[in-house]
C-alpha positions as CSV (number, residue, x, y, z in Angstrom):
1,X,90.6,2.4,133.4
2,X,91.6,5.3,135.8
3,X,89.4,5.5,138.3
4,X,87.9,9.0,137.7
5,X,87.0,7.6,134.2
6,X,85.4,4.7,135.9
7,X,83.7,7.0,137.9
8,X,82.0,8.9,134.8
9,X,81.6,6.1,133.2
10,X,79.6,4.6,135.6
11,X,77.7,7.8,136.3
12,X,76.6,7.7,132.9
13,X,75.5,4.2,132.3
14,X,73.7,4.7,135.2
15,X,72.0,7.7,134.2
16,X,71.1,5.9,131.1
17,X,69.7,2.9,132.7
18,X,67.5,4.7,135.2
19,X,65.1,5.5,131.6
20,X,65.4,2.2,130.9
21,X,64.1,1.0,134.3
22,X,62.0,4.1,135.1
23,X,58.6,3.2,132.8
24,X,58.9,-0.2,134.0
25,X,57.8,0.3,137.8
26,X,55.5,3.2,137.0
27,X,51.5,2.4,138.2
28,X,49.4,4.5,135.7
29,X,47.1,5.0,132.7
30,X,44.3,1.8,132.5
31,X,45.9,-0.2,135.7
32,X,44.5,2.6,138.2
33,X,40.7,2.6,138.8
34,X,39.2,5.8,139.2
35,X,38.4,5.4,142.9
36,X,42.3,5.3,143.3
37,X,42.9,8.4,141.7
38,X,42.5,11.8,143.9
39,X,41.0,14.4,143.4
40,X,43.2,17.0,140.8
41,X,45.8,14.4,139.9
42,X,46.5,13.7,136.5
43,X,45.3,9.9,135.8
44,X,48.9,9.9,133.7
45,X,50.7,10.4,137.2
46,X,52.2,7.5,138.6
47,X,50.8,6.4,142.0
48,X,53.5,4.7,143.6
49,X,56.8,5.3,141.6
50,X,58.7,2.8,144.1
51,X,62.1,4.5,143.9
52,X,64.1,2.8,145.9
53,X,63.6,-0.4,144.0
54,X,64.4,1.6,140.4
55,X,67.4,2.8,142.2
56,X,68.3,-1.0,143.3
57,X,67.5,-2.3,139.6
58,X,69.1,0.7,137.6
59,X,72.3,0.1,139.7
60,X,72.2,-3.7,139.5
61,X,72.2,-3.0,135.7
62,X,74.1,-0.2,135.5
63,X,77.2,-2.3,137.3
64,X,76.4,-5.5,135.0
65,X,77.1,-3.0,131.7
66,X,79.8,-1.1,133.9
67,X,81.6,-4.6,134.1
68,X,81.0,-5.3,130.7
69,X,82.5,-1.9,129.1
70,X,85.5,-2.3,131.5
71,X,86.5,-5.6,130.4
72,X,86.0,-4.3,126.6
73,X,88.4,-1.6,127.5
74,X,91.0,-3.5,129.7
75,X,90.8,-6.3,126.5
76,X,91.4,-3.6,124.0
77,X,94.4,-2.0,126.3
């Protein structure tokens, strides 16, 4: 696969992933107690999003998929 190809591809999966890994490290809804909501904020708001790890996990599984659609396409030819 040339390697701007690789690049979009990868882009892509990732992009993809990140929904798939977004709602699963969101802290919202019946898990917060009112006394840890402030004042004026939506209780539907996540409190701590913790984006660095859903950037760590949407890239480890972005690049597992990425290795799997690039051996798919160096099989086919």
């Amino acid at each position: 696969m040339p390697a701007p190809l690789a690049v979009a591809a990868f882009f892509t999966i990732w992009w993809i992933s990140l929904f798939v890994v977004l709602p699963l490290a969101a802290r919202s809804g019946p898990e917060v107690q009112e006394a840890e909501t402030p004042a004026g904020v939506d209780r539907g708001a996540p409190i701590s999003p913790r984006l660095a790890r859903v950037a760590v996990w949407t890239t480890a599984l972005a690049a597992a998929i990425f290795v799997v659609v690039d051996a798919f396409a160096y099989w086919m030819g």
